[in-house]
C-alpha positions in Angstrom: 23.4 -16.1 -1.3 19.8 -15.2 -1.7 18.7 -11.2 -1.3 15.9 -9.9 0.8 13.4 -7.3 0.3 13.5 -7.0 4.2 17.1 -6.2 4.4 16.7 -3.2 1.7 16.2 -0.3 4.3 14.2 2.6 3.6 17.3 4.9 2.2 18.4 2.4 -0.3 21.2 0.6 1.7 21.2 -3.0 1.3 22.0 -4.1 4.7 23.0 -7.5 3.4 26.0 -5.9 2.6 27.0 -4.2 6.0 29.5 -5.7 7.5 27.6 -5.2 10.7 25.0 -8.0 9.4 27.8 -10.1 7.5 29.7 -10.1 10.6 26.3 -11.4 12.5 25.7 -14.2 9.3 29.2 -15.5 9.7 28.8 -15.1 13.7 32.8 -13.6 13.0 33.2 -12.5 16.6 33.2 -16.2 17.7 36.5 -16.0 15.2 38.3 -13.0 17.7 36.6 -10.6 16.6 34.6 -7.8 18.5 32.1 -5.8 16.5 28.5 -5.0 16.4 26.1 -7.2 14.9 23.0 -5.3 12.8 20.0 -7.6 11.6 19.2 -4.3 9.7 16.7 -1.4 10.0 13.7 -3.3 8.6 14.7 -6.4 10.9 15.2 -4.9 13.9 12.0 -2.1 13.8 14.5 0.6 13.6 12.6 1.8 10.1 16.4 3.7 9.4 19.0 4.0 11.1 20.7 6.7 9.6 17.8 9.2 8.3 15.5 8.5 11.5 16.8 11.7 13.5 16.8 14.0 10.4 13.0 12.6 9.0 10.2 12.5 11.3 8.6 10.4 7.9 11.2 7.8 8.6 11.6 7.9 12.2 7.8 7.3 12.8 8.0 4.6 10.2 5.5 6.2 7.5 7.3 5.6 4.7 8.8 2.4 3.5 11.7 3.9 0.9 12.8 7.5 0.7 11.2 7.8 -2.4 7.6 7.8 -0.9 8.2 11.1 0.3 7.7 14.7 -2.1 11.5 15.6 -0.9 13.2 12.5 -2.2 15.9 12.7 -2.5 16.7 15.0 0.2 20.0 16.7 1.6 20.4 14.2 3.8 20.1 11.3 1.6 21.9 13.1 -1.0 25.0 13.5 1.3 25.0 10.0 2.7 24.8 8.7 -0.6 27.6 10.5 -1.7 29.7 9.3 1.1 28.8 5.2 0.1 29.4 6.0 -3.7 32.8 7.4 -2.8 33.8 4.6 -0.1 32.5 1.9 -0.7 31.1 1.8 -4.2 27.2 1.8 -3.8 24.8 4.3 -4.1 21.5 4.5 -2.5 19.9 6.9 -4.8 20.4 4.4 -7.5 19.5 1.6 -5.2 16.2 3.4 -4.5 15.8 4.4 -8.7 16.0 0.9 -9.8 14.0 -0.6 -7.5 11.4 2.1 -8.7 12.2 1.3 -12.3 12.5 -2.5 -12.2 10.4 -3.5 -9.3 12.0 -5.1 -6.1 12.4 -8.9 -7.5 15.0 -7.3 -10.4 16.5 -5.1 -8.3 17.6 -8.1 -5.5 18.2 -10.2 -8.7 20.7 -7.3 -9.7 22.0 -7.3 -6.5 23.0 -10.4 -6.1 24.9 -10.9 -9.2 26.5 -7.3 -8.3 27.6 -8.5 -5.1 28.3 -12.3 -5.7 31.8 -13.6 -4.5 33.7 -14.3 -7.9 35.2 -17.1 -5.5 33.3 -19.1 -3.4 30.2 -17.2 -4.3 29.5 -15.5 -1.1 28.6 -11.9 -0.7 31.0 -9.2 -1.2 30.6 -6.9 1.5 30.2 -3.1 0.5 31.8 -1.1 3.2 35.3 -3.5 2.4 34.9 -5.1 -1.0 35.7 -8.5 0.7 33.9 -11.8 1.2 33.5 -12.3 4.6 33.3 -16.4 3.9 36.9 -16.3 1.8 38.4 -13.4 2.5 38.4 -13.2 6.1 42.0 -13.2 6.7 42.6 -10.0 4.2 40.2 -8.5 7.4 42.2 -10.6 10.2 46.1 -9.3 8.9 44.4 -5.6 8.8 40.9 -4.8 10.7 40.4 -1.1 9.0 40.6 -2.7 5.9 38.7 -1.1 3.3 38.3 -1.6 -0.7 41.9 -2.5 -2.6 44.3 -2.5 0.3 46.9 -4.9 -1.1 
């Protein structure tokens, strides 16, 4: 497992974490299943995909990270985060904070040791709390599974 400065989009998500671009590194559809695959925002030129409509700043790809702009963190953001720190146990503010108070290279360091697979030492995916390398068949018995489902 090795973290990427290209896969930390500009509101803090880490999108190796999605299960969107886990599904895509595991190529998981070619195991039955059928969802969307997401390179993330950075990746695919998309600057964010979830604050673009709302911030012309992000949409037009001025800023790199939220906190570049006087408004950080805004409504938006605020409200987004609280949604991950409530599902699925991130939060992009603090994302965003330490990689302003530790620099990028700590904060993927972090990361990764965050987010490592106790198992097979893979990476936990945020939006389910499972490895998608080891775990896949907690997902298989129950697609909508989500964090502590027996």
């Amino acid at each position: 497992m090795l973290m990427k400065a290209e896969l930390i989009a500009p509101c803090g998500m880490n999108c190796g974490l999605c299960i969107a671009y886990q599904f895509m590194q595991n190529e998981l559809n070619k195991q039955g299943f059928h969802k969307a695959y997401c390179s993330g925002c950075i990746s695919r030129g998309k600057n964010c995909t979830y604050m673009k409509d709302s911030c012309e700043l992000l949409g037009k790809g001025k800023l790199r990270f939220c906190f570049d702009c006087k408004d950080y963190p805004c409504k938006r953001l605020k409200a987004l985060d609280l949604r991950y720190r409530t599902k699925y146990h991130m939060s992009m503010i603090d994302n965003l904070n330490s990689i302003i108070e530790q620099g990028m290279d700590n904060f993927l360091e972090e990361q990764e040791a965050t987010w490592k697979c106790p198992t097979c030492g893979g990476t936990i995916c945020c939006h389910n709390g499972l490895c998608l390398k080891c775990s896949i068949d907690k997902l298989r018995r129950n697609k909508k599974y989500r964090w502590e489902e027996g």
